[in-house]
C-alpha positions in Angstrom: 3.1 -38.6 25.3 2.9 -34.9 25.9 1.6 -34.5 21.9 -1.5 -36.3 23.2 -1.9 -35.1 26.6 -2.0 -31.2 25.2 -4.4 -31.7 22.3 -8.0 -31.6 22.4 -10.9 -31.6 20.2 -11.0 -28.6 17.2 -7.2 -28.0 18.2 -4.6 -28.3 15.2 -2.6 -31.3 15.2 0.9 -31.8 14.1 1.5 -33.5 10.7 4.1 -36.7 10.9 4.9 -36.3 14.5 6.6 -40.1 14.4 8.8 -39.7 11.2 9.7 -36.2 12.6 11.1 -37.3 15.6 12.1 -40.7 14.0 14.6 -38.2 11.3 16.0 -36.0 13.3 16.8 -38.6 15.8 16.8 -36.4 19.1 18.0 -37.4 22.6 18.1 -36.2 26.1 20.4 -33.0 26.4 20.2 -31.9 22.3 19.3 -28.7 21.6 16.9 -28.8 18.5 15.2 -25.3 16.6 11.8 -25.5 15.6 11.9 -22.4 13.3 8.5 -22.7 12.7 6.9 -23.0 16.1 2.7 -21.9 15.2 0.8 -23.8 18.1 4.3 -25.6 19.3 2.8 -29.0 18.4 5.9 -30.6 17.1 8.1 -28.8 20.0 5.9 -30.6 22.4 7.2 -34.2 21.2 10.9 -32.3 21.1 10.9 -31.6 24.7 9.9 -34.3 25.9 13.0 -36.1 23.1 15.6 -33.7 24.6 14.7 -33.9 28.1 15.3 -31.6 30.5 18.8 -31.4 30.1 18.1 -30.4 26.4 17.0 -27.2 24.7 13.8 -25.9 22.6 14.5 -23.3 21.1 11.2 -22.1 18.9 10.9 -19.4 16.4 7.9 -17.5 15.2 6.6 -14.3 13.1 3.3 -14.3 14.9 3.2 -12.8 18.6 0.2 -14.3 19.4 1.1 -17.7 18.7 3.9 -17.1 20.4 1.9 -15.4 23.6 -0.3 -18.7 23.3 2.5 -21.0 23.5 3.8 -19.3 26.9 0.4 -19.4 28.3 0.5 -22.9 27.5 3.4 -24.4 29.0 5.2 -21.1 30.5 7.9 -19.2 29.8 10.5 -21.4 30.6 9.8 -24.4 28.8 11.1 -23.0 25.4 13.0 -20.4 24.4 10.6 -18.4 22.7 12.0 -15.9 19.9 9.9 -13.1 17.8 11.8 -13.9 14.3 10.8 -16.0 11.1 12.6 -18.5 9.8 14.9 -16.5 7.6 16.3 -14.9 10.3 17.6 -18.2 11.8 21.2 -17.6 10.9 20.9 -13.9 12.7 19.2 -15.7 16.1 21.2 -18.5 16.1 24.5 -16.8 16.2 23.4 -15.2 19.2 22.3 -17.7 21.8 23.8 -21.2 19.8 26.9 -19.9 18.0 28.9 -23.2 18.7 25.7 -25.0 16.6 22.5 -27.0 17.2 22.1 -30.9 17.2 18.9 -30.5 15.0 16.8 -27.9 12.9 13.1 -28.2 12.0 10.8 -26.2 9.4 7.2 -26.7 9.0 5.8 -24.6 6.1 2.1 -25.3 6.8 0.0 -23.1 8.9 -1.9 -24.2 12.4 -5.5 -24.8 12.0 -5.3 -22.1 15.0 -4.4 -19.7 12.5 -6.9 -20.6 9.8 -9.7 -20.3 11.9 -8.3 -16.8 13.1 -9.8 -13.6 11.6 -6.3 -13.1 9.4 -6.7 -16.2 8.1 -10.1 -17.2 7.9 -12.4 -18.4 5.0 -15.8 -16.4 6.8 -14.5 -13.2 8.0 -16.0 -10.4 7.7 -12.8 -8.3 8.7 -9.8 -7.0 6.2 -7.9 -9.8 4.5 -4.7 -10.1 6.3 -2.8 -13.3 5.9 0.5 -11.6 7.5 2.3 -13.9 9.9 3.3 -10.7 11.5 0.7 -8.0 11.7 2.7 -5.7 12.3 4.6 -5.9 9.0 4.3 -5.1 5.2 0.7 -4.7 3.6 -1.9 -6.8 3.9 -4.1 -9.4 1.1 -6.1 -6.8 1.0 -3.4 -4.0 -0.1 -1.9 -6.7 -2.4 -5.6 -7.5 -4.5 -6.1 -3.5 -4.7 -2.3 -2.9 -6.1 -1.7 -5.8 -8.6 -2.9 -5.9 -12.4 -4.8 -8.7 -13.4 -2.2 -10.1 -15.1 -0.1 -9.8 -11.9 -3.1 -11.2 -9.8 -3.1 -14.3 -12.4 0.3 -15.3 -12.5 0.6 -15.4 -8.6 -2.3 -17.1 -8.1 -0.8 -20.0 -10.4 2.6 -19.8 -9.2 1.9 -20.0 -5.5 -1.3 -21.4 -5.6 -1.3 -24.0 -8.4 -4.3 -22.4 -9.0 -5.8 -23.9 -12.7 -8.2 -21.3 -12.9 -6.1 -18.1 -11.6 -7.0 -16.4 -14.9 -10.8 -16.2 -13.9 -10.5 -15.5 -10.7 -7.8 -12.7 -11.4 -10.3 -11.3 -13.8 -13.2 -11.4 -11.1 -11.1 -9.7 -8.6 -10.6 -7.1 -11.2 -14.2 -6.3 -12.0 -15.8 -6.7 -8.2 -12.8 -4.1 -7.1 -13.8 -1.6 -10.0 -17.2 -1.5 -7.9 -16.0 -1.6 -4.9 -12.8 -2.6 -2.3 -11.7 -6.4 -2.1 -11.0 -5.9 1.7 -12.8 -9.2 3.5 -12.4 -12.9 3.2 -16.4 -13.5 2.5 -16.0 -11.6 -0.8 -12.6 -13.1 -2.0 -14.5 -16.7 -1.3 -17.6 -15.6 -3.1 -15.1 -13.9 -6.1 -13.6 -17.4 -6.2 -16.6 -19.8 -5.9 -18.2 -17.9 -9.1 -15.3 -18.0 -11.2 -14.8 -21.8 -10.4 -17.1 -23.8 -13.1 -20.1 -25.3 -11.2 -18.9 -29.2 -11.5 -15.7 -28.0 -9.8 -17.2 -26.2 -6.9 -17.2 -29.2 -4.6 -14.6 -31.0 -4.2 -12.5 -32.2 -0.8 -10.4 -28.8 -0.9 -12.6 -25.7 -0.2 -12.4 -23.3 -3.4 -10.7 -20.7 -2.6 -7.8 -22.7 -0.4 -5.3 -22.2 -3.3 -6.0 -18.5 -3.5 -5.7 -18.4 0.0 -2.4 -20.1 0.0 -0.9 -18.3 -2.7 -2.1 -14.6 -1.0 -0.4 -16.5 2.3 3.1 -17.2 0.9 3.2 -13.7 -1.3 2.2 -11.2 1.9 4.5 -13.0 4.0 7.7 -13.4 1.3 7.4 -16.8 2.6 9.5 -18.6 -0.3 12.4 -15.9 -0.4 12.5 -16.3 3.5 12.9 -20.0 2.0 16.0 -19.7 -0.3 17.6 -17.5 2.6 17.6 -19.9 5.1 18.0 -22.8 2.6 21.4 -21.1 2.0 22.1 -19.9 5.5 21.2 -23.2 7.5 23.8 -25.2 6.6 26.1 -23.8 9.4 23.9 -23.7 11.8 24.3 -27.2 12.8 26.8 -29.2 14.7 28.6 -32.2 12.5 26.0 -35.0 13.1 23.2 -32.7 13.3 19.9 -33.2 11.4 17.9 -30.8 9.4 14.1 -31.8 8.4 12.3 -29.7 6.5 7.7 -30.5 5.9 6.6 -28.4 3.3 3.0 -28.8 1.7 3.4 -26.7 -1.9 5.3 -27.7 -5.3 7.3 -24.8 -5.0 8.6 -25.4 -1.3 9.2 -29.1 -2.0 11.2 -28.4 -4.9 13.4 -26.0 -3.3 13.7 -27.9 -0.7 14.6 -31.2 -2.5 17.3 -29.3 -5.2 18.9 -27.4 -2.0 19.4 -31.0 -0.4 20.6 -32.5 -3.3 23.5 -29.6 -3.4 25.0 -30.4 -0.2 24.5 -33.9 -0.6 26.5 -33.6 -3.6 29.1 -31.6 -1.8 29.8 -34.5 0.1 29.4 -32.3 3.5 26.3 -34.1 4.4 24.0 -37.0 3.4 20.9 -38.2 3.1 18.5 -39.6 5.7 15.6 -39.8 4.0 16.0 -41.4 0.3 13.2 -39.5 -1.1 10.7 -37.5 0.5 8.2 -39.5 3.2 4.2 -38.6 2.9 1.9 -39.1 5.9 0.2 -42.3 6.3 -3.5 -43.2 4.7 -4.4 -43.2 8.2 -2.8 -40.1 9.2 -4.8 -38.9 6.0 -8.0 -39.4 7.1 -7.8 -38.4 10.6 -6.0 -35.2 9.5 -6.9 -34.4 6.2 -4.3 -31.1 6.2 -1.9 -33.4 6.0 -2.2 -34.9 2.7 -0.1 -32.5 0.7 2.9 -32.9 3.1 6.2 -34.0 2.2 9.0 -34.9 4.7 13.1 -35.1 3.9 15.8 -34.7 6.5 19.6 -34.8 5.7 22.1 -35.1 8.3 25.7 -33.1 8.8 28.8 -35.4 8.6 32.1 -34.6 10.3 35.2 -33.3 9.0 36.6 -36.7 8.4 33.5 -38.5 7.2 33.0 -35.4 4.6 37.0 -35.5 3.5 36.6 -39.6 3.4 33.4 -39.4 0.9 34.7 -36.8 -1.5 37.8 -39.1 -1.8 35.6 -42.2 -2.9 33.4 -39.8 -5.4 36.9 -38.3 -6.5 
């Protein structure tokens, strides 16, 4: 399988590759979106689904992985686009306005990207965290603007951060000293305000305020609702949509947005409730573990009319 053949040791690796292709149920000559390319792990198994009489087209805010990916496999292989995800409606309408047979978004970030310098844990650089680096401010503009209060709330909202109140307050005080600007003090920041018995766990400390920083600097959950609104007809009848996401506040989007159309009776469900990666998958990839997998599928104009007729 090309998944296999591509990866090698330290590389990230995709989370539920089987019950991704398995849900969106791709054959030779579809054309499928991976809005969320990253390291194009997922739109390695895609290709190889659609065949070469299909189409990959692969979305991303970040040029370099998008520079990695065409280094990879060339610049043929996918269509490669510089947009995020909530610009799918806008990119789609250009080169696939008659619709695609399937749509993917995965909300987690590459291991490539965590160990980058914008991403990091250990650098010594500026806190980034923007997908795009050439966009909006940084982590570090965001922990010198906000309030305490500010820096508390956002930690718990998009972190599920239980002890955002200390660590907003230790932001607060190490920034009256001096500038909050690299990744080695925003760990050390956390690790003191985390109680000593809760310092060593299987999550690193500051992952949640990481996260959190992640989804704020990059608008990541607005760019969320939009294409949860804006999606819909983007896809043939019959096509697929399968959305991973990895926070409480993605998922439940997510979930409630499905639930609407399903309810519409324009579409249906393919997955009953969300899938989770194996124990397996678990253990060999431990960045999977908070993933969460539903797909719904499109139905035709006379399968839609039909079911509204049996709920009427």
């Amino acid at each position: 399988m090309i998944v296999a053949e591509r990866r090698s040791a330290g590389e990230h690796v995709p989370v539920m590759v089987a019950e991704v292709l398995d849900g969106l149920a791709l054959a030779p000559g579809m054309t499928v979106v991976d809005a969320t390319l990253g390291m194009a792990g997922h739109s390695l198994a895609f290709l190889e689904a659609v065949g070469p009489s299909g189409r990959v087209i692969g979305l991303d805010r970040d040029p370099a992985a998008l520079a990695a990916v065409e280094a990879m496999l060339g610049p043929d292989r996918i269509e490669l686009v510089h947009a995020g995800f909530a610009d799918l409606a806008a990119v789609l309408a250009q080169r696939a306005p008659h619709g695609v047979d399937a749509l993917f978004l995965d909300l987690g970030v590459s291991r490539d990207q965590l160990v980058s310098e914008r991403f990091s844990f250990q650098g010594r650089g500026e806190l980034d965290f923007r997908l795009d680096p050439g966009q909006g401010e940084s982590a570090a503009d965001v922990l010198a603007r906000l309030g305490e209060e500010e820096l508390a709330d956002l930690l718990f909202t998009l972190g599920d951060e239980r002890f955002s109140r200390r660590i907003a307050r230790g932001i607060v005080e190490a920034r009256a000293a001096a500038p909050v600007r690299s990744a080695d003090q925003l760990v050390e920041i956390v690790r003191r305000a985390y109680p000593a018995n809760a310092r060593h766990g299987r999550m690193h400390v500051a992952t949640r305020t990481f996260q959190a920083l992640r989804l704020f600097v990059n608008h990541l959950l607005d760019d969320l609702e939009r294409v949860l609104a804006e999606a819909p007809e983007c896809l043939k009848p019959g096509g697929r949509w399968g959305v991973l996401t990895y926070h409480s506040g993605e998922a439940a989007r997510t979930k409630f947005a499905f639930r609407d159309l399903v309810r519409g009776g324009g579409w249906e469900r393919v997955t009953a409730r969300a899938q989770k990666p194996s124990e397996a998958e678990c253990r060999s990839n431990p960045g999977a573990r908070s993933a969460q997998w539903r797909v719904i599928a499109k139905r035709d104009a006379a399968a839609a009319s039909e079911s509204q007729r049996s709920e009427s």
